[in-house]
C-alpha positions as CSV (number, residue, x, y, z in Angstrom):
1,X,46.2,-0.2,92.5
2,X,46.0,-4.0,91.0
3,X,44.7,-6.6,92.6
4,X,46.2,-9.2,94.6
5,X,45.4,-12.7,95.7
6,X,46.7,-12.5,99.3
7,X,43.4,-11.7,101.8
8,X,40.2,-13.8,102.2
9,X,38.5,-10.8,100.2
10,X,41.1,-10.5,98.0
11,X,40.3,-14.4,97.6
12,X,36.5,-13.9,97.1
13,X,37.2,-11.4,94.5
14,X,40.0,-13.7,92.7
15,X,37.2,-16.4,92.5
16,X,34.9,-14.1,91.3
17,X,36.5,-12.4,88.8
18,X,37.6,-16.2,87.3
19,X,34.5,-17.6,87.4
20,X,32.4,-14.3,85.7
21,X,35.0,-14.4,83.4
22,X,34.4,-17.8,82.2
23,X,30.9,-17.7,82.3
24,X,31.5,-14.5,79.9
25,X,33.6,-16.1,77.7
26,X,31.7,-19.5,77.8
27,X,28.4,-18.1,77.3
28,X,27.1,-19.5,80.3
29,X,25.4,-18.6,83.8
30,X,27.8,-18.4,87.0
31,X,25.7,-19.5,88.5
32,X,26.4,-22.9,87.8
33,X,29.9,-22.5,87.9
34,X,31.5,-24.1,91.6
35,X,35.3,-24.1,92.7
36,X,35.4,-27.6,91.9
37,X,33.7,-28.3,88.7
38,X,35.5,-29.7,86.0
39,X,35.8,-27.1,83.3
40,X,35.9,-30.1,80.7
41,X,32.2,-30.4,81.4
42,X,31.4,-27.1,80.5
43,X,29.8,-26.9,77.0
44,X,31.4,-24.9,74.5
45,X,34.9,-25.1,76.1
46,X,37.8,-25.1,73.8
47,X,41.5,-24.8,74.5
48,X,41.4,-21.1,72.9
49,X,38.9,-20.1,75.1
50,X,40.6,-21.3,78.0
51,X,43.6,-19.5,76.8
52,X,41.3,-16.1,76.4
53,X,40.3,-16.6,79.9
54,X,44.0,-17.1,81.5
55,X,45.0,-14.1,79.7
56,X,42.3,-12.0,81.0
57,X,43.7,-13.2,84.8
58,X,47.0,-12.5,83.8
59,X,46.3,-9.2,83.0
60,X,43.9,-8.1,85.4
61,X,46.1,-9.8,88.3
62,X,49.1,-8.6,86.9
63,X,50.8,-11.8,87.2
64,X,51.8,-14.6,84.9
65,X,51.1,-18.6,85.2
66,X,53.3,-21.3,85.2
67,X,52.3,-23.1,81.1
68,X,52.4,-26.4,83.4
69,X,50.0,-24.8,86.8
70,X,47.3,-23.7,83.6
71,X,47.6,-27.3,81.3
72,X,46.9,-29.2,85.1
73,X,44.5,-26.7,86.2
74,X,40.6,-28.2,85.6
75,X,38.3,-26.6,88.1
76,X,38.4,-22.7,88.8
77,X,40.0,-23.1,92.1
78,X,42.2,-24.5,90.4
79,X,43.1,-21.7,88.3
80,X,42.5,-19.4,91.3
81,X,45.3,-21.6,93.1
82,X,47.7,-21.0,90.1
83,X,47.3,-17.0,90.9
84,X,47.7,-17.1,94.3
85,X,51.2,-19.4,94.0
86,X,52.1,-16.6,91.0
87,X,51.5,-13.5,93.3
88,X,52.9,-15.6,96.1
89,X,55.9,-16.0,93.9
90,X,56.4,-12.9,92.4
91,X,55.6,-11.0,95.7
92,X,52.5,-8.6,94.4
């Protein structure tokens, strides 16, 4: 069964999954990732990555973002946001 971004849990797991997955891809320790700070501050973030990193939600949310909801998004709640309004949207 896929995920989905609709219950508290579900919501815990969503921010979760986004934030390992940046600190994966970033090289850094989630630890010190926080809903609301700015990705820009990370070191070692580049636009690729950040496109490796939505493409990895994409998939494992089954959903796809808005191009405008990821270019505005600049904290992981951010991008945890953007999924919930895409499974809100798409009805998964």
């Amino acid at each position: 069964m896929t995920p989905t971004a609709g219950s508290v849990s579900e919501s815990n797991e969503l921010y979760t999954f986004v934030a390992t997955t940046i600190a994966q891809e970033l090289k850094v320790d989630a630890v010190q990732l926080t809903p609301t700070l700015d990705l820009r501050s990370i070191a070692g973030i580049e636009s690729i990555k950040v496109l490796r990193i939505i493409c990895k939600v994409e998939q494992k949310y089954d959903v796809e973002l808005e191009d405008d909801a990821v270019f505005r998004a600049n904290t992981i709640q951010d991008i945890v946001d953007a999924v919930r309004n895409a499974s809100d949207t798409t009805g998964k």
